[in-house]
PADRENZA-387158 format. One record per residue (C-alpha): residue number from 0; residue in one letter; x, y, z. Coordinates in steps of 0.2 Angstrom, whole numbers, padded with zeros to 4 digits. Layout:
BEGIN
 kelum lomi  east north    up
   NUM    A     X     Y     Z
...
This chain:
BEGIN
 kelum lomi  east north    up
     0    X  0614  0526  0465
     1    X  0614  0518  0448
     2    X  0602  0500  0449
     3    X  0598  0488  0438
     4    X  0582  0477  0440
     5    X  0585  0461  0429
     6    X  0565  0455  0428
     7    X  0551  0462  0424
     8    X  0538  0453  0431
     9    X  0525  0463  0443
    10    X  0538  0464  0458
    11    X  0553  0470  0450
    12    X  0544  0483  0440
    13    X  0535  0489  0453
    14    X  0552  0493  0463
    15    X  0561  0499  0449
    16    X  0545  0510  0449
    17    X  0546  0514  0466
    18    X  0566  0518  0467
    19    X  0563  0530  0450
    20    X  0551  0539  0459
    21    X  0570  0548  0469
    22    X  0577  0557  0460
    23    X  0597  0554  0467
    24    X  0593  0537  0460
    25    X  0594  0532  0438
    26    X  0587  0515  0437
    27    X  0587  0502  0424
    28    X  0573  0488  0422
    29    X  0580  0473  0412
    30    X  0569  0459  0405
    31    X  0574  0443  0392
    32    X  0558  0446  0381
    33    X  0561  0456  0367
    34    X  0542  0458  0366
    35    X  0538  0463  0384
    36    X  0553  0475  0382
    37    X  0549  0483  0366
    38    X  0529  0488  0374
    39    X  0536  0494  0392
    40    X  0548  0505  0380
    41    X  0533  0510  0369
    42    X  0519  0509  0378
    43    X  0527  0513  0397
    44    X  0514  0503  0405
    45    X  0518  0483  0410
    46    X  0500  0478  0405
    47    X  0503  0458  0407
    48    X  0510  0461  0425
    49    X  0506  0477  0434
    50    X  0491  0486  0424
    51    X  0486  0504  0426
    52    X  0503  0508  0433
    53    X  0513  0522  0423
    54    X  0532  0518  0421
    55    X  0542  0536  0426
    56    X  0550  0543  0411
    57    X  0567  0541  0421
    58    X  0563  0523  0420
    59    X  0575  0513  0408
    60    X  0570  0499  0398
    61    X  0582  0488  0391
    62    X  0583  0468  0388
    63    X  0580  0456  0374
    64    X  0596  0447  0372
    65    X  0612  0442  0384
    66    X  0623  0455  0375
    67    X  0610  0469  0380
    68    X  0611  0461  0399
    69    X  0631  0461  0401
    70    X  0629  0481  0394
    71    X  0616  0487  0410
    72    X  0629  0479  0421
    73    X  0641  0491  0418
    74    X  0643  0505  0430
    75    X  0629  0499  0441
    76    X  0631  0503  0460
    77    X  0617  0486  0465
    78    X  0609  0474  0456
    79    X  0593  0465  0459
    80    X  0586  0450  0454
    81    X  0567  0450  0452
    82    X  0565  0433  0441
    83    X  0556  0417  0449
    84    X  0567  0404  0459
    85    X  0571  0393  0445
    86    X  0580  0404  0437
    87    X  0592  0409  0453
    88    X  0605  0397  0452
    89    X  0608  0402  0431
    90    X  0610  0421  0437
    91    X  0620  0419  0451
    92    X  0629  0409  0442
    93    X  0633  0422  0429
    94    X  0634  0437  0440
    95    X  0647  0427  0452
    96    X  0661  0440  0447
    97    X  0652  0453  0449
    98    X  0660  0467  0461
    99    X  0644  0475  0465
   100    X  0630  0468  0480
   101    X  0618  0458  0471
   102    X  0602  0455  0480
   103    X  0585  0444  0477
   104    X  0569  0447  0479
   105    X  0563  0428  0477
   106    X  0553  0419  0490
   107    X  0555  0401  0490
   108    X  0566  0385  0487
   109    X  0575  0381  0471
   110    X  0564  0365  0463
   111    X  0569  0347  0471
   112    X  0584  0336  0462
   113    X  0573  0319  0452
   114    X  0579  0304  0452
   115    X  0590  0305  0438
   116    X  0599  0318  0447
   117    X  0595  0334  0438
   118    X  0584  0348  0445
   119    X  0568  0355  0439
   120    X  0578  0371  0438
   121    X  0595  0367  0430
   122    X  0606  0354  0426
   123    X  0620  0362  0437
   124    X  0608  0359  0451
   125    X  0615  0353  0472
   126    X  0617  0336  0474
   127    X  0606  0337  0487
   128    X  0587  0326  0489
   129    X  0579  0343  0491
   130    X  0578  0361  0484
   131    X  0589  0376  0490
   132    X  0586  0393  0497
   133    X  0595  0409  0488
   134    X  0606  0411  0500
   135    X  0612  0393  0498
   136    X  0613  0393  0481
   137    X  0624  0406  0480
   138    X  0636  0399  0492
   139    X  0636  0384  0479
   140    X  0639  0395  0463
   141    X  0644  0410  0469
   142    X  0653  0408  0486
   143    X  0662  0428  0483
   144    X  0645  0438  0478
   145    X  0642  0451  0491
   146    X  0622  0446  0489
   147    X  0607  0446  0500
   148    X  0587  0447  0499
   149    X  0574  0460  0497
   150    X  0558  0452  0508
   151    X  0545  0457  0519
   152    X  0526  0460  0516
   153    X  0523  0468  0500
   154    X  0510  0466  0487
   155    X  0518  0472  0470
   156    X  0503  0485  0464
   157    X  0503  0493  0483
   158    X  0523  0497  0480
   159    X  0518  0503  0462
   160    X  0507  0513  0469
   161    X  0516  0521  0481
   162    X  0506  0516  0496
   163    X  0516  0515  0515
   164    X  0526  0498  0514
   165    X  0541  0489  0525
   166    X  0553  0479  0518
   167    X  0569  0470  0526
   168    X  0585  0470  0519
   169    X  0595  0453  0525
   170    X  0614  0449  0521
   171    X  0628  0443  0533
   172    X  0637  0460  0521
   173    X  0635  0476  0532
   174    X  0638  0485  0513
   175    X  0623  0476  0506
   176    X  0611  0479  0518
   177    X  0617  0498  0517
   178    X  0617  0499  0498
   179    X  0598  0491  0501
   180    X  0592  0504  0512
   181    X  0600  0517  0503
   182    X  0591  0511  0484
   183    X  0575  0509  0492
   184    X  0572  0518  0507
   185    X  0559  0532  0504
   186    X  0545  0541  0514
   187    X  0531  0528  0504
   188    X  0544  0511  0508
   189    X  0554  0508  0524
   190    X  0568  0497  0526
   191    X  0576  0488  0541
   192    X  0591  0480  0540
   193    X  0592  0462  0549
   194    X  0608  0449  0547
   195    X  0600  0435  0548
   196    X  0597  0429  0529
   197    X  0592  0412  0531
   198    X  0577  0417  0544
   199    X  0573  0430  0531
   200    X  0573  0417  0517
   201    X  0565  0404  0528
   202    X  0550  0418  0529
   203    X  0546  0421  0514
   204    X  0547  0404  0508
   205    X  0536  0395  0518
   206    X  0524  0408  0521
   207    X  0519  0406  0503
   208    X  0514  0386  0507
   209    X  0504  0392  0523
   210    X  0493  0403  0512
   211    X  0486  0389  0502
   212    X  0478  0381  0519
   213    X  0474  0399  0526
   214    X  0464  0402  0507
   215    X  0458  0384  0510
   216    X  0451  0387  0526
   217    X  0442  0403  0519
   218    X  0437  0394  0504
   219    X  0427  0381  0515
   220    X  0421  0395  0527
   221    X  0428  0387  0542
   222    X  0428  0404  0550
   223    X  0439  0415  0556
   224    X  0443  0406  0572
   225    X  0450  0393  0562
   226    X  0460  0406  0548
   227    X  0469  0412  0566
   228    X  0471  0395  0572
   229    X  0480  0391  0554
   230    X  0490  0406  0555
   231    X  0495  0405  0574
   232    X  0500  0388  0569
   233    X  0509  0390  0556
   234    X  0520  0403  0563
   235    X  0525  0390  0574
   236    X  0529  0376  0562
   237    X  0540  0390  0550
   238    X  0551  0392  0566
   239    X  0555  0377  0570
   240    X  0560  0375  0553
   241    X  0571  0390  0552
   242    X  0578  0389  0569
   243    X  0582  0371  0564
   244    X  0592  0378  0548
   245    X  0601  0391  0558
   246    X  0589  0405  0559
   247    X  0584  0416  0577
   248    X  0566  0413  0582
   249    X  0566  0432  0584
   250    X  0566  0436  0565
   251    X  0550  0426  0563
   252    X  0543  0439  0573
   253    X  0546  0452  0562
   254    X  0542  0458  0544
   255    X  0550  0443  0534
   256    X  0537  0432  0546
   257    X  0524  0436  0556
   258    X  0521  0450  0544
   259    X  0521  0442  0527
   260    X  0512  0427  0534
   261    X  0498  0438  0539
   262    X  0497  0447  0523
   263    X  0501  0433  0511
   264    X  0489  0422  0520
   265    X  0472  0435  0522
   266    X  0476  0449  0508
   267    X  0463  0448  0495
   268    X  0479  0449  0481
   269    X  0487  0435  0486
   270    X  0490  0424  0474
   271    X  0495  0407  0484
   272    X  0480  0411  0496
   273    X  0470  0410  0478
   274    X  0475  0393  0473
   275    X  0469  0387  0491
   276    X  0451  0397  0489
   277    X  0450  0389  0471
   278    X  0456  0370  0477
   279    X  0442  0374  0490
   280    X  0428  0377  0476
   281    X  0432  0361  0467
   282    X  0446  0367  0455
   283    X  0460  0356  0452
   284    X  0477  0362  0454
   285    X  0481  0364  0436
   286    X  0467  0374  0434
   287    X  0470  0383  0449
   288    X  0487  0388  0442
   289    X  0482  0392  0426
   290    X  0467  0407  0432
   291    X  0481  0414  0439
   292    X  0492  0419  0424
   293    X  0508  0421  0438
   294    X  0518  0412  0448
   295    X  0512  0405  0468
   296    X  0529  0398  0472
   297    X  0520  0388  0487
   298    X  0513  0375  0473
   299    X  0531  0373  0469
   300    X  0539  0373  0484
   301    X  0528  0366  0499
   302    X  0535  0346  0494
   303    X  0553  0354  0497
   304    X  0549  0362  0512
   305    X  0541  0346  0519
   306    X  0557  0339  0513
   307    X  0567  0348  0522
   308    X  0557  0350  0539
   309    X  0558  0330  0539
   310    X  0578  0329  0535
   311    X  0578  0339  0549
   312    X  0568  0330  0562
   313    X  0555  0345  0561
   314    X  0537  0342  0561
   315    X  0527  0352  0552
   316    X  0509  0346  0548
   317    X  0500  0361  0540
   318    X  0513  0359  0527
   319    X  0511  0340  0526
   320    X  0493  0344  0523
   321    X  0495  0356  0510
   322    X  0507  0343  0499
   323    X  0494  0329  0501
   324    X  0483  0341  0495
   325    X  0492  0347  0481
   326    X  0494  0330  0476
   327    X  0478  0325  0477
   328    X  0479  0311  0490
   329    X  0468  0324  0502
   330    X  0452  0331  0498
   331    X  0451  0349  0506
   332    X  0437  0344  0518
   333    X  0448  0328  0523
   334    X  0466  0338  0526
   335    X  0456  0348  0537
   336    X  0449  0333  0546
   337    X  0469  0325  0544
   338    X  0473  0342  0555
   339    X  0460  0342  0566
   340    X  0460  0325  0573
   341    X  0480  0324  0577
   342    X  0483  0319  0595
   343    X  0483  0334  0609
   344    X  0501  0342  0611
   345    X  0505  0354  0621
   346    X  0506  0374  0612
   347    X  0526  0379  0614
   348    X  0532  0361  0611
């Protein structure tokens, strides 16, 4: 197969890594700085995103300009996008004619329209009060894209380095999720295919939110009855949410939930588990993001998926709490408190 990875941030270069490492496959890594492209080309190693890791000599390396962009499209069998979510809605966007399945790897909503009406992300933004999912977004800009998501429990440097990951390949398209399996599929990276795209997106985007309060809770050494508490929990509150947007409850059993969640919220290289470890030592949230030198999409998405859960009728208070949090109107010690002195409920309600 001949794929095109457009981004070359930690994620998509360490699957473009993985997938060069089969040799039926000739892949090309894309990115829009001209600098970043010219050391992977020279130096093959992505030092400011995924150091120590050794890009295959099959490897391409093109990007720099739009022009150079249209010219990897060519020919290509699958595309992927490995950009953040803001800049979903301008690729789709440009890629809506494209005959080939297209598929994401981002985890998260698109940023919430302001007042005035324009998004954080775009000026074409939805004219909806709160931020999109991929998979709806497309359907605004792209409604004839064969597309779907790339998602499941991964750390970037573990895929890099070849060690044994599972992934899930969603799209309502039978040819996507097989053009998925067949790019990526290898005896270090499984991938299952599941139809259910907005529980896959559901998943990956609010597991990222539950991190912070599962790195909060370590970060205040609340123990690990509580981190189990906070992840059982939370489980529950991304299921009400995505059965409530049209997912099955059943996918949030799988790798896309339960799984990431675990890994998101207790692996040491978690980046949205980081910023709730560094809000817990006194850090504000600025300086939080800033030791990170990448992106957490659950600073930028927990208000949206608060927003949503409540046009929705859903309640999800771990979330609440990590939004007051973010925005200062909670101490950590006191969103614990907020959480732990709620009224008794019963469990499967």
């Amino acid at each position: 197969m001949k794929i095109v990875v457009i981004g070359a941030g930690a994620w998509g270069t360490a699957l473009a890594v993985s997938a060069s490492r089969q040799a039926a496959h000739q892949i090309t890594l894309w990115a829009r700085d001209a600098a970043l492209v010219a050391a992977l080309q020279t130096q093959r190693l992505n030092t400011r995103y995924l150091p120590g890791i050794a890009l295959p000599d099959a490897l391409r390396i093109e990007g720099g300009s739009d022009a150079s962009l249209d010219a990897a499209l060519k020919g290509q069998d699958l595309v992927m996008l490995a950009t953040p979510i803001a800049a979903a809605r301008s690729l789709l966007q440009r890629l809506q004619h494209v005959r080939v399945p297209v598929a994401w790897l981002s985890k998260g909503f698109e940023a919430p329209v302001t007042a005035s009406g324009v998004s954080g992300a775009s000026s074409g933004a939805s004219s909806e009060p709160f931020g999109l999912l991929v998979h709806e977004i497309r359907a605004q800009v792209a409604i004839n894209l064969r597309a779907g998501v790339l998602s499941g429990p991964s750390f970037a440097l573990e895929v890099a380095r070849g060690q044994p990951t599972a992934l899930v390949a969603a799209s309502e398209h039978a040819d996507v999720r097989d053009a998925l399996v067949a790019a990526f599929h290898s005896p270090t990276l499984r991938v299952y295919a599941n139809d259910d795209i907005v529980g896959v997106e559901v998943g990956g985007a609010v597991k990222n939110v539950l991190a912070i309060a599962t790195g909060l809770c370590d970060g205040l050494n609340l123990g690990l009855n509580a981190r189990a508490a906070l992840i059982t929990r939370g489980l529950a509150e991304m299921t009400r949410l995505g059965v409530a947007l049209g997912a099955r409850a059943e996918t949030f059993t799988g790798l896309s939930g339960l799984g990431d969640l675990v890994l998101t919220a207790t692996g040491d290289l978690s980046r949205n588990r980081k910023v709730g470890l560094l809000l817990a030592q006194g850090k504000t949230l600025q300086q939080a993001v800033d030791s990170l030198g990448h992106v957490a999409e659950g600073v930028y998405c927990a208000r949206t998926v608060v927003q949503r859960a409540r046009s929705l009728g859903v309640e999800m208070p771990i979330a609440q709490g990590v939004v007051a949090l973010l925005d200062g109107q909670l101490k950590p010690a006191d969103a614990v408190a907020a959480l732990m002195g709620r009224e008794p409920t019963a469990e499967l309600s």
